[in-house]
C-alpha positions as CSV (number, residue, x, y, z in Angstrom):
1,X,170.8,-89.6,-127.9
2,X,168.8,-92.4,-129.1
3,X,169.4,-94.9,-131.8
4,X,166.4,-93.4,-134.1
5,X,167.5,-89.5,-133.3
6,X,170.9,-90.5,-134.8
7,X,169.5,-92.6,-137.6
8,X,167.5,-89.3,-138.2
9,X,170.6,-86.9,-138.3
10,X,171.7,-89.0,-140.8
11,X,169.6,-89.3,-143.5
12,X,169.9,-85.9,-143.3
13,X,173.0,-85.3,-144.7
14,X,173.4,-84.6,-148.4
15,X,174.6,-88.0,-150.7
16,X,176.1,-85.9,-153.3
17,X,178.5,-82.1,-153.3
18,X,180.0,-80.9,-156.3
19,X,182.7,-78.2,-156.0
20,X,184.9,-76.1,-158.4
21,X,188.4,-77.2,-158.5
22,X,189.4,-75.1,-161.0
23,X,187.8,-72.5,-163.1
24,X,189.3,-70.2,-165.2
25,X,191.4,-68.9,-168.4
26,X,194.6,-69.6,-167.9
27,X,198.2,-69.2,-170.4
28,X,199.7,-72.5,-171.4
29,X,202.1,-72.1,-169.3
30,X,199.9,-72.0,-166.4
31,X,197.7,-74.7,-167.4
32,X,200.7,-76.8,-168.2
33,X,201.9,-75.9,-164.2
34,X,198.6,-76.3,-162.7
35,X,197.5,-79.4,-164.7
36,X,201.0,-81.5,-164.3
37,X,200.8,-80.1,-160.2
38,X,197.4,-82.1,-159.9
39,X,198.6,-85.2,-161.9
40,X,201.9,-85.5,-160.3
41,X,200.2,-85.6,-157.0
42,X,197.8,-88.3,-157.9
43,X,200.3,-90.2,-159.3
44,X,202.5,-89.8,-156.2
45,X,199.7,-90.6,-153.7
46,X,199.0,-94.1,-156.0
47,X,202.6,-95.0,-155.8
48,X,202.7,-94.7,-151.9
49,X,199.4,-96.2,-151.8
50,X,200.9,-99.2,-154.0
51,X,204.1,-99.1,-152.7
52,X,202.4,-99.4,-148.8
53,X,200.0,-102.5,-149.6
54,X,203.6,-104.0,-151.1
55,X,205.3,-103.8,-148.1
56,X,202.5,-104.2,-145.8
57,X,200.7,-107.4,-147.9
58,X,203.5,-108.4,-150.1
59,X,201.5,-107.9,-152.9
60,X,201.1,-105.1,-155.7
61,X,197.8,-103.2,-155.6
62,X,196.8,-103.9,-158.9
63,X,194.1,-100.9,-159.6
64,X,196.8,-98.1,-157.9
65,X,199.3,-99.5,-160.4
66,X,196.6,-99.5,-163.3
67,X,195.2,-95.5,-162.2
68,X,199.5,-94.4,-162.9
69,X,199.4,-96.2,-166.0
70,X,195.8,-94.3,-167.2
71,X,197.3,-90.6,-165.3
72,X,200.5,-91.3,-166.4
73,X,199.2,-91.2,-170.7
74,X,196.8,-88.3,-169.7
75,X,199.6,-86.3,-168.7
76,X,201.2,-86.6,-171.7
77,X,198.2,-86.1,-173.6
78,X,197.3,-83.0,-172.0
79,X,201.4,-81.8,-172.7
80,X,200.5,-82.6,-175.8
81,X,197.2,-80.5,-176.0
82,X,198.9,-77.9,-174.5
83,X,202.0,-77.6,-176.8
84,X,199.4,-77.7,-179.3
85,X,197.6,-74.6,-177.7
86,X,200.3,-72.8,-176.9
87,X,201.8,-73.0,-181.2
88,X,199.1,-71.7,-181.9
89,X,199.2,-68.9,-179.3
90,X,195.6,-69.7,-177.6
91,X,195.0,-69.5,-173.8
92,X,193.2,-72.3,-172.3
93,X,189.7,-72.5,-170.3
94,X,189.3,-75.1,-167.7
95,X,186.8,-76.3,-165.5
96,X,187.3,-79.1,-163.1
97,X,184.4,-79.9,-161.0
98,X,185.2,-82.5,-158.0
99,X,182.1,-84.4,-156.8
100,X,181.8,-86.3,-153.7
101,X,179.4,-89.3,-153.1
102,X,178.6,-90.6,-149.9
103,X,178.0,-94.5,-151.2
């Protein structure tokens, strides 16, 4: 295949997707599962991430260790949304849309 049929295929392919990570009504209890399930793993994956360049580099990857800090206080703010929720006996709507960008 040529150079320019390639370039072709390409610039063919969408920049942008947007897909529905969750969507639905849900008690608090299963938010509370769901939502800490998602968090945990990001939390995880930036502490291997971190914990990687450290042994690796011997040096701390500064933004993994700064995006636990941020997930870490959202988790407890959405416990604390939650707890909220669930006192006053509501069930909870969420809508997570992931988008990808091809930058």
């Amino acid at each position: 295949m040529e150079n320019s049929e390639l370039e072709l295929k390409k610039s063919n392919i969408a920049t942008q997707a947007n897909y529905d990570l969750i969507k639905g009504d849900f008690t608090t209890e299963e938010s509370q599962e769901i939502l800490s399930y998602l968090i945990n793993k990001k939390i995880n994956f930036h502490q291997l991430k971190s914990f990687s360049t450290e042994i690796r580099f011997g040096e701390v990857d500064t933004k993994s260790s700064k995006r636990c800090e941020e997930l870490i206080e959202s988790k407890a703010s959405i416990s604390k949304f939650i707890q909220s929720a669930k006192e006053q006996g509501k069930t909870l709507r969420i809508k997570s849309t992931v988008t990808i960008e091809a930058i």
